[in-house]
DOMAR-751099 format. One record per atom (N, C-alpha, C): x, y, z. Coordinates in steps of 0.2 Angstrom, whole numbers, padded with zeros to 4 digits, always signed. Atoms other than C-alpha are relative to their C-alpha. Example, Ala and Ser with C-alpha at 12.3 -4.5 7.8 and 13.67 -1.06 7.14 Angstrom:
! residues 2
+0004-0006+0000 +0062-0022+0039 +0004+0006+0000 -0004-0006-0001 +0068-0005+0036 -0004+0005+0003 
This chain:
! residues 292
+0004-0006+0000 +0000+0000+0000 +0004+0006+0000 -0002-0005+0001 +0006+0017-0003 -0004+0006+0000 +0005-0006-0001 +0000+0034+0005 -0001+0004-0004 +0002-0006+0009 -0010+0047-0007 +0000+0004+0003 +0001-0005-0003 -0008+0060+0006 +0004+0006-0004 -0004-0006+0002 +0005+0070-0004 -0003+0001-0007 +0004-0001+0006 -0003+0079-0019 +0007+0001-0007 -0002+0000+0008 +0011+0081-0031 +0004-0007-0001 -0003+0008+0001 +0017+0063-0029 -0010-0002-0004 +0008+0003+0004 -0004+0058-0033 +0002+0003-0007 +0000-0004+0005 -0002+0072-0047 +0004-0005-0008 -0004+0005+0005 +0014+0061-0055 -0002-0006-0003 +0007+0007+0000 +0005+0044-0050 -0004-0001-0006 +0005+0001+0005 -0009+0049-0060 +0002+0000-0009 -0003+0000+0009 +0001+0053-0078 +0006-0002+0001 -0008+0003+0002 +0018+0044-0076 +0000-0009+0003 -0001+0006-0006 +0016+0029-0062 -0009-0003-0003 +0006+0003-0003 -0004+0026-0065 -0002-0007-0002 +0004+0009-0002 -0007+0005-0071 +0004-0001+0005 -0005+0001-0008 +0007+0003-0057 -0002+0000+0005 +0002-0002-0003 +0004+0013-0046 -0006+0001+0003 +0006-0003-0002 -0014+0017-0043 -0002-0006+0004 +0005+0004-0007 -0021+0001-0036 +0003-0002+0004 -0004+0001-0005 -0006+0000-0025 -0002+0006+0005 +0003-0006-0003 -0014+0019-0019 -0004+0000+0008 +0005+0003-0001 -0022+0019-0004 -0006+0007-0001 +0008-0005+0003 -0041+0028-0004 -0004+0005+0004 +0001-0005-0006 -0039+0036+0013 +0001+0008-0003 -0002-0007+0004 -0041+0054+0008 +0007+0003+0007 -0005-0003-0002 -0027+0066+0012 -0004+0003+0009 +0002-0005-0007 -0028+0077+0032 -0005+0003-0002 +0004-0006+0004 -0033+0092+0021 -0008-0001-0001 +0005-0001+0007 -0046+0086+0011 -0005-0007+0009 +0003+0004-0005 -0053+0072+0028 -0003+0006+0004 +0003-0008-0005 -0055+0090+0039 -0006+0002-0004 +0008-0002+0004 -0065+0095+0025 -0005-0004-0001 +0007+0005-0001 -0077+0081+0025 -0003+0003+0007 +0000+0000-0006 -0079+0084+0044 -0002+0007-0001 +0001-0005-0002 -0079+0104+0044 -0009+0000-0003 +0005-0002+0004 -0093+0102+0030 -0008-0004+0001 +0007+0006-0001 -0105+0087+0036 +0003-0002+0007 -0001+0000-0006 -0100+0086+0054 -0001+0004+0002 -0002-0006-0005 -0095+0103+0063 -0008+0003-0002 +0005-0002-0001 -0110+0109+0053 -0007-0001+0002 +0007+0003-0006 -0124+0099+0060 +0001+0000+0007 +0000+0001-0009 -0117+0099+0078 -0002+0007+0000 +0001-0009+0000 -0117+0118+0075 -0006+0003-0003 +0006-0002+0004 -0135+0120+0065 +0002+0004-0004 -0001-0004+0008 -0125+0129+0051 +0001-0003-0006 +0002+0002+0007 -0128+0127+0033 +0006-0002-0003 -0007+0003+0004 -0113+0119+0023 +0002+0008-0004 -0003-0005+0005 -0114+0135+0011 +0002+0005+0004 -0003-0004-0005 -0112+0145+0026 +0006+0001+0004 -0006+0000-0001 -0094+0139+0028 +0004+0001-0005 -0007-0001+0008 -0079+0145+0019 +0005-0004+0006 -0004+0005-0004 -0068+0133+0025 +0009+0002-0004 -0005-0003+0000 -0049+0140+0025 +0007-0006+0001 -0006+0002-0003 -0033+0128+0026 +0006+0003+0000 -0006-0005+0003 -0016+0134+0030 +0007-0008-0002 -0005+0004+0003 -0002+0122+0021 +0005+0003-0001 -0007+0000+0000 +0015+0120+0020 +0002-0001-0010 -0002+0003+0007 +0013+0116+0001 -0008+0004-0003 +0005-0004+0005 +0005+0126-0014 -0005-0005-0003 +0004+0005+0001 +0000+0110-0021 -0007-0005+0003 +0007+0003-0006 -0014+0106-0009 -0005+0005-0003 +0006-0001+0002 -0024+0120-0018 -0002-0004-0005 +0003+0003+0004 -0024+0108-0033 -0003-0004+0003 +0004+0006-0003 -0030+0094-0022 -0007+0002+0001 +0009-0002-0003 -0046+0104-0015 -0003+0001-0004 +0003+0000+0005 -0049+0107-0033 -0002-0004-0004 +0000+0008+0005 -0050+0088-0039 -0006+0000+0000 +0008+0000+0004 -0068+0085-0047 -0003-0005+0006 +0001+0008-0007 -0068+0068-0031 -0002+0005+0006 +0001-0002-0007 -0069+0082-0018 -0007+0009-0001 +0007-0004+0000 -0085+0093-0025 -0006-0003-0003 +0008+0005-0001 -0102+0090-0022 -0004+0004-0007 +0003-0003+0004 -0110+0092-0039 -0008+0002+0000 +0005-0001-0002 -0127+0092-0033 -0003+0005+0004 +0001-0005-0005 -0125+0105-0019 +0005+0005-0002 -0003-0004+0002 -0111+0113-0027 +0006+0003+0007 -0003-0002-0008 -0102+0113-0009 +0007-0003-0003 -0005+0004-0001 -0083+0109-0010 +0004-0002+0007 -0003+0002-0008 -0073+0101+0006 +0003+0005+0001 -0003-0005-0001 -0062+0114+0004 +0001+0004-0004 +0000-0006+0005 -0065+0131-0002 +0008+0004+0001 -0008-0007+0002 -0046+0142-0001 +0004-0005+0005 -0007+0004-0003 -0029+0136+0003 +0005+0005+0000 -0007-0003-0002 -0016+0147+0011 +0006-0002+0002 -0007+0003-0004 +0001+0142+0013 +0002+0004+0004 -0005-0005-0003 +0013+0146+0026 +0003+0008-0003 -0004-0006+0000 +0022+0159+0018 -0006+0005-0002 +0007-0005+0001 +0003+0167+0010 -0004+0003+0006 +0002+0000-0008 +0000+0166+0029 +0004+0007+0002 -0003-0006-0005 +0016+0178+0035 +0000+0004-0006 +0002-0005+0003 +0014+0190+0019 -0007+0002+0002 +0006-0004-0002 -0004+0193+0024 -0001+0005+0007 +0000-0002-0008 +0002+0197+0043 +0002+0006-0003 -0005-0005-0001 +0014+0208+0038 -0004+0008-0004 +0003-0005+0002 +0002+0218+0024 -0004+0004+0005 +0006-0003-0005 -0013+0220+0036 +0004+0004+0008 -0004-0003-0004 +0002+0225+0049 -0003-0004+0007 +0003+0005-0006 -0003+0212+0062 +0006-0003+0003 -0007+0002-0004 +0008+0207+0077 -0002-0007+0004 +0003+0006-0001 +0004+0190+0077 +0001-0003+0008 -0003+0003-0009 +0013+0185+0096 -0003+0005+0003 +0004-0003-0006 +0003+0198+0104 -0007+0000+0000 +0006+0003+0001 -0013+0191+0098 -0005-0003+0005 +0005+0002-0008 -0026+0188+0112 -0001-0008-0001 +0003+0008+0002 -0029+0168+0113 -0004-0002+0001 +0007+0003+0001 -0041+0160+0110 -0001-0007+0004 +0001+0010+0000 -0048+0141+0114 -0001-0004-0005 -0001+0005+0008 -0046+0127+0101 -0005-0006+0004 +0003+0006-0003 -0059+0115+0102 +0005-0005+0001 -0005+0005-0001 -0050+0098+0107 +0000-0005-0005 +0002+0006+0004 -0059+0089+0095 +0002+0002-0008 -0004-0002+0008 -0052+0097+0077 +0009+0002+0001 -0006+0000-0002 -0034+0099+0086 +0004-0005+0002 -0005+0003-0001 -0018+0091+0088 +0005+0001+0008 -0006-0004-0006 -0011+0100+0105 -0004-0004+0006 +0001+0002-0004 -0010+0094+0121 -0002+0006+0006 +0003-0005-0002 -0016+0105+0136 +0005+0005-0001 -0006-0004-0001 +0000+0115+0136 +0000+0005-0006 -0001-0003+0008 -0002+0118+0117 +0005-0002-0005 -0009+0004+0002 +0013+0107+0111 -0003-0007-0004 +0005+0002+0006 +0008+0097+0097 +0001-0009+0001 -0003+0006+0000 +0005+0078+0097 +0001-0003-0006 -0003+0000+0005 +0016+0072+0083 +0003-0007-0001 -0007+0005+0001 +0027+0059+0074 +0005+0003+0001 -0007+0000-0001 +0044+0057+0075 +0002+0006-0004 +0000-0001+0006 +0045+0066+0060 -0007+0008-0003 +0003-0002+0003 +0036+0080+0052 -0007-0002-0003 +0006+0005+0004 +0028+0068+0038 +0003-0007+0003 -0001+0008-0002 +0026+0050+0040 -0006-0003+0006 +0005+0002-0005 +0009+0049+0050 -0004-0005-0001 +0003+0005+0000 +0001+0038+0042 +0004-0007-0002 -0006+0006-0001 +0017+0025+0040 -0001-0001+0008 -0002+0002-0006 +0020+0027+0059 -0007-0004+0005 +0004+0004-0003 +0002+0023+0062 -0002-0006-0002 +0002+0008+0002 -0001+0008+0052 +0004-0006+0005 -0005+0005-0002 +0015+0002+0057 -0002-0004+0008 +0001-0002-0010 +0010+0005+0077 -0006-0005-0002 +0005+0005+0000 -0007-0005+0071 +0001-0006-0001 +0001+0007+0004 -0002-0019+0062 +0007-0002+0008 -0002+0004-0005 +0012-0022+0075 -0004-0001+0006 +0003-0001-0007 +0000-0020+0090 -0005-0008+0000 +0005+0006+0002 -0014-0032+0082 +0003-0007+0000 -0003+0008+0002 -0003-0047+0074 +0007-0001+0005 -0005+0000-0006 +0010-0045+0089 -0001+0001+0006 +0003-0002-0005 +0003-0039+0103 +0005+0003+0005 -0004-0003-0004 +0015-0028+0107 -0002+0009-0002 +0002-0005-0002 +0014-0009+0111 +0004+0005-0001 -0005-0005+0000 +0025+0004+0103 +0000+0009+0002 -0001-0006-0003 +0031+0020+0111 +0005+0004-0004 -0005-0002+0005 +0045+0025+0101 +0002-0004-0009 -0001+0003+0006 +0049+0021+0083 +0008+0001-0001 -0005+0002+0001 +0068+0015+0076 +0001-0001-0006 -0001+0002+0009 +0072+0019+0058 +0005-0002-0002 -0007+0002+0001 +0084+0012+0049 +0001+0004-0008 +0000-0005+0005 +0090+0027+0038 +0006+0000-0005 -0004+0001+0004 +0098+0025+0022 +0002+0009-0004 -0001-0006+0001 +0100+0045+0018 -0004+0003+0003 +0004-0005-0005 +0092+0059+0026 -0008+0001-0004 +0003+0002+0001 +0078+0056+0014 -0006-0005-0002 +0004+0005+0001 +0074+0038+0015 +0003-0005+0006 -0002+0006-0006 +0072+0025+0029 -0005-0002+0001 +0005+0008-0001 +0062+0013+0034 -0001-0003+0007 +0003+0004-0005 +0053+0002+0049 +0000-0005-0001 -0001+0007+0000 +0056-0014+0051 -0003-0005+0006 +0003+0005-0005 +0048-0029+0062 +0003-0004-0002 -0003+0007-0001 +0058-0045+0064 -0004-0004+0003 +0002+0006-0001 +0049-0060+0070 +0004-0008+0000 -0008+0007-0001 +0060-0078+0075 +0004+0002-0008 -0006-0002+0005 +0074-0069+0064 -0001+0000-0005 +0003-0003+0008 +0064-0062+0048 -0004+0003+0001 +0003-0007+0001 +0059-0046+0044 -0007-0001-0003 +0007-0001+0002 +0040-0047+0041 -0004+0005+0000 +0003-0006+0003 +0036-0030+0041 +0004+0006-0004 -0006-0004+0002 +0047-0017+0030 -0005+0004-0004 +0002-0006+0003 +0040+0000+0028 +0004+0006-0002 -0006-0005+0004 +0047+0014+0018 -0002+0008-0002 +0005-0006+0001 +0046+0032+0017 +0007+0005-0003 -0007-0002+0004 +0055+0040+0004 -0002+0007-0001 +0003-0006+0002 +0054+0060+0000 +0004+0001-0006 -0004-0004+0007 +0060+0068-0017 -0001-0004-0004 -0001+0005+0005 +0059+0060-0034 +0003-0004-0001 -0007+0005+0001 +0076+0054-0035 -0001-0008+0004 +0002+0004-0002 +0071+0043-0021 -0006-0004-0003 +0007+0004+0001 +0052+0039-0027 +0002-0005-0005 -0002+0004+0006 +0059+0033-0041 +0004-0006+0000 -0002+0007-0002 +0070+0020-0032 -0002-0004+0004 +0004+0007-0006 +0058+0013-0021 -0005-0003-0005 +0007+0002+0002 +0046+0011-0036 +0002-0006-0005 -0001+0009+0001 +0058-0002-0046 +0003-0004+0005 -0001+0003-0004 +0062-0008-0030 -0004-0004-0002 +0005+0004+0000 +0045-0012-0028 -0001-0005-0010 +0000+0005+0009 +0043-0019-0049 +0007-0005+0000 -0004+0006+0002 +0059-0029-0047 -0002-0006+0005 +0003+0004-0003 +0048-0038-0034 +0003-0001+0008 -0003-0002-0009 +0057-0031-0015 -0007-0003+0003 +0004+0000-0005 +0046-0036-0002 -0002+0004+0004 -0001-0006-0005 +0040-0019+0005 -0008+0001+0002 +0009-0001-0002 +0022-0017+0015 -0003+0007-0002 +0005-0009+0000 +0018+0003+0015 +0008+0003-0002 -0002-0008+0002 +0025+0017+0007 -0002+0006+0002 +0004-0006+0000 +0023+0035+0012 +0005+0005-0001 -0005-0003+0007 +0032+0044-0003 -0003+0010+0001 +0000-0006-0001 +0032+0063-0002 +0005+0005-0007 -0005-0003+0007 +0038+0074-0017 +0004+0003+0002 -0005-0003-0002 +0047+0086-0010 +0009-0002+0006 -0006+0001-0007 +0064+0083+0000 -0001+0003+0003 +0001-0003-0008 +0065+0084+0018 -0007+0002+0002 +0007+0002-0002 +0046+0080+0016 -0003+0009+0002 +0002-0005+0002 +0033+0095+0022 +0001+0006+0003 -0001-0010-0002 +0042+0106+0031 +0006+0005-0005 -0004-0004+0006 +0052+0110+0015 -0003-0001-0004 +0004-0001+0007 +0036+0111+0005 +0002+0006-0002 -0002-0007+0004 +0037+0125-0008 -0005+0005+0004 +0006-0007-0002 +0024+0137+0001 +0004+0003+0007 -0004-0002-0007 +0034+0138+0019 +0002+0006-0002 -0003-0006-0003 +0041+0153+0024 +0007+0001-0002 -0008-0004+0000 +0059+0160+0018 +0004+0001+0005 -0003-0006-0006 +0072+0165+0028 +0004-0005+0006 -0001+0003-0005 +0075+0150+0039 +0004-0009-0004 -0004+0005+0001 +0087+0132+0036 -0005-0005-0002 +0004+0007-0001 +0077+0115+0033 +0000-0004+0008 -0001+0003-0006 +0086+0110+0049 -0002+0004+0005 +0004-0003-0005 +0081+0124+0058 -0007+0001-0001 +0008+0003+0001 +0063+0121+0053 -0001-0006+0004 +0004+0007-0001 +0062+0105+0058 +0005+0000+0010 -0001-0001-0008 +0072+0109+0078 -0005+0002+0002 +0004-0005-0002 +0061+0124+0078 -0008-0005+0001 +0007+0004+0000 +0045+0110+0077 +0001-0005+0003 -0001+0003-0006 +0053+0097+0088 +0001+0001+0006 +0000+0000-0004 +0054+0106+0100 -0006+0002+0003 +0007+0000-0004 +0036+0110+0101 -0004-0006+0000 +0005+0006+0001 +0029+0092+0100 +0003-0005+0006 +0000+0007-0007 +0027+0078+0114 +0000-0008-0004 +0000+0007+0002 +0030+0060+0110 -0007+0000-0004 +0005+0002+0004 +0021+0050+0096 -0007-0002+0006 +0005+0005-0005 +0002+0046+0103 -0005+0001-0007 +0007-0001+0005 -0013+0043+0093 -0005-0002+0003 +0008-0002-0001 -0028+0050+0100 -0005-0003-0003 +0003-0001+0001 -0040+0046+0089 -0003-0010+0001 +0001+0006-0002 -0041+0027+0094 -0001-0001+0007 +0001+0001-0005 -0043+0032+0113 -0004+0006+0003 +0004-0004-0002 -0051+0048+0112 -0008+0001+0000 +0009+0002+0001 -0070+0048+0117 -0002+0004-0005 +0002-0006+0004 -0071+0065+0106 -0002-0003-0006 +0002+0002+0009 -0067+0055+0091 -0003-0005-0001 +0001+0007-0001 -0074+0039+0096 -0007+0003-0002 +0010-0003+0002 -0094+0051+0096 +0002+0002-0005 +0003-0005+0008 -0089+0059+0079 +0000-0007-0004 -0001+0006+0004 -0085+0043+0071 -0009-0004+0002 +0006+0001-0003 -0099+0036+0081 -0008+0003-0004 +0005-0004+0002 -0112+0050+0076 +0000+0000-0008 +0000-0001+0009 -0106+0050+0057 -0002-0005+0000 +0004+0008+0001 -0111+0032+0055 -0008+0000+0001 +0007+0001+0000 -0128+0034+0062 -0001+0004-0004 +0005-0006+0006 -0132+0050+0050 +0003-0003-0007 -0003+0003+0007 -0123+0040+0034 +0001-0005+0000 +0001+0004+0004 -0122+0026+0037 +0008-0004-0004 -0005+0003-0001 -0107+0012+0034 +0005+0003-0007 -0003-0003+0011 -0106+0016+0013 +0000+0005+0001 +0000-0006+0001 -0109+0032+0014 +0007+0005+0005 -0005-0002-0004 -0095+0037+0028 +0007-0002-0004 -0005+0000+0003 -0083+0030+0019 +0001+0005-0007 -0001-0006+0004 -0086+0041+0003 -0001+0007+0002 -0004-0005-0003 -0082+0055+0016 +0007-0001+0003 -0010-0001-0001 -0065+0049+0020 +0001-0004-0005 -0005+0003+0006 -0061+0040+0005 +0000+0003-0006 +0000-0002+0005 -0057+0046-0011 +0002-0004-0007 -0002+0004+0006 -0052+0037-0030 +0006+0005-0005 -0004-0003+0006 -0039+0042-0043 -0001-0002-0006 +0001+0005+0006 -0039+0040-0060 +0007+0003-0005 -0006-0001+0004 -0025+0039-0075 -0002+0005-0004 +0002-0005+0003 -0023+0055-0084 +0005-0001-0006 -0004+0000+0005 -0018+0056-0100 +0004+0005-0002 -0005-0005+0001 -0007+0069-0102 +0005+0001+0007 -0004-0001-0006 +0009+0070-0090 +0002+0010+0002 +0001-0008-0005 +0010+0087-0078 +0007+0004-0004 -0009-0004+0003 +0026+0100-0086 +0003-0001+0002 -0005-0001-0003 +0041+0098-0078 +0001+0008+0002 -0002-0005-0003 +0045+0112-0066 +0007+0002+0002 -0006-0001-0001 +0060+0119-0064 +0000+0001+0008 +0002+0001-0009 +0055+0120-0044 -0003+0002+0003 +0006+0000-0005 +0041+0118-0033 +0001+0007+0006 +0000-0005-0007 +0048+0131-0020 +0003-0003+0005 -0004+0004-0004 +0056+0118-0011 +0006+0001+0000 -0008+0000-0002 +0074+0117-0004 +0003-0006-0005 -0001+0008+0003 +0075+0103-0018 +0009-0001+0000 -0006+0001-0001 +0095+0105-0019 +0003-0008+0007 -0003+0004-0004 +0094+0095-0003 -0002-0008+0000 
């Protein structure tokens, strides 16, 4: 299986990689575009607001997630609603401060619901290891827990560049799990005839950009990839995943089932891809620290 959270790896997928690729995709929709399901048929029923009465706003680290909220899979032709209407990246984020003259750290604070948030009470974020790699770390954590009945608290890559490495489970002395998370081209492209020359590899969670999304092209200037990525570890807490023990998600999951229904909830978190015939232009560069 291989994650479809990254939009210009889907993008490539779709016109260079798709009889390959695609049924190895999985159908889990992206963060981005899952929130929008949730802001758009959740938040506004609990809150008796009208779906058209939300402009639903994401802030991303990548321009390419506006193409994603744009894909034909994430608008409701009949309502004319899409999951998500505007996409600002980080850097369109600190340009707007600085226009409107906004001194963003002396801003009044607010309260964050618990239940659309990642922060613990502190405000310190619960996170992966890693930047990207959430849905690698979680499976991992599942499929170990289930068919081993063991409990992981920390994860142990075994990193062959600073763009590719891997999870691994041993069992009486063979690796029977081997997941792999590669970021960049250069990489995707050598885990993809890995997998064609017939590697044994469980999950992928392939990412276009090196150094994955805190070097997407939209991020903020001015600042190192390494000091992005301290400056973000130092505000997160150990891996945890809430959404397996928290009751918050346990009643959303809960209450969307009873209002849609087994089939129906699924066609709000899953989405489909299809092969495009025509391949996307080559860019000379995303915005990304690609060099690295």
């Amino acid at each position: 299986m291989i994650a479809g959270a990254c939009p210009g790896f889907v993008t490539r997928a779709e016109s260079s990689y798709a009889d390959f690729i695609l049924p190895l995709l999985s159908t889990t929709k992206s963060p981005q575009q899952i929130m929008g399901s949730l802001v758009k048929n959740y938040l506004t029923r609990t809150r008796t607001v009208s779906p058209e009465d939300i402009f639903h706003i994401t802030l991303m680290p990548c321009p390419d997630k506006r193409v994603e909220s744009r894909r034909q899979q994430f608008y409701n032709e009949s309502t004319g609603i899409t999951d998500v209407d505007f996409v600002l990246t980080t850097n369109d984020f600190l340009s707007l401060l600085k226009t409107q003259d906004i001194d963003f750290m002396n801003l009044s604070v607010s309260p964050l619901p618990s239940l659309f948030t990642n922060l613990d009470s502190s405000g310190r974020l619960f996170e992966t290891q890693d930047p990207s790699g959430g849905f690698l770390e979680f499976i991992f954590s599942e499929t170990v827990g289930s068919e081993f009945n063991v409990t992981l608290d920390t994860f142990q890559y075994h990193t062959h560049n600073s763009n590719y490495k891997e999870l691994r489970w041993e069992h009486e002395g063979k690796i029977v799990l081997r997941f792999v998370a590669a970021y960049g081209f250069r990489n995707i492209q050598s885990v993809i005839k890995m997998i064609k020359s017939g590697e044994e590899i469980h999950f992928v969670e392939f990412m276009a950009c090196p150094g994955a999304c805190t070097n997407g092209g939209g991020q903020g200037q001015g600042q190192t990839l390494e000091e992005v990525n301290i400056q973000y570890n130092s505000q997160r807490v150990p891996v945890q995943f809430p959404a397996q023990s928290d009751p918050n998600w346990q009643q959303c999951y809960s209450t969307l089932q009873d209002w849609f229904g087994d089939d129906d909830i699924k066609l709000l978190l899953h989405t489909n891809y299809e092969k495009q015939d025509t391949k996307p232009k080559p860019k000379v560069t995303c915005g990304c620290q690609s060099k690295i």
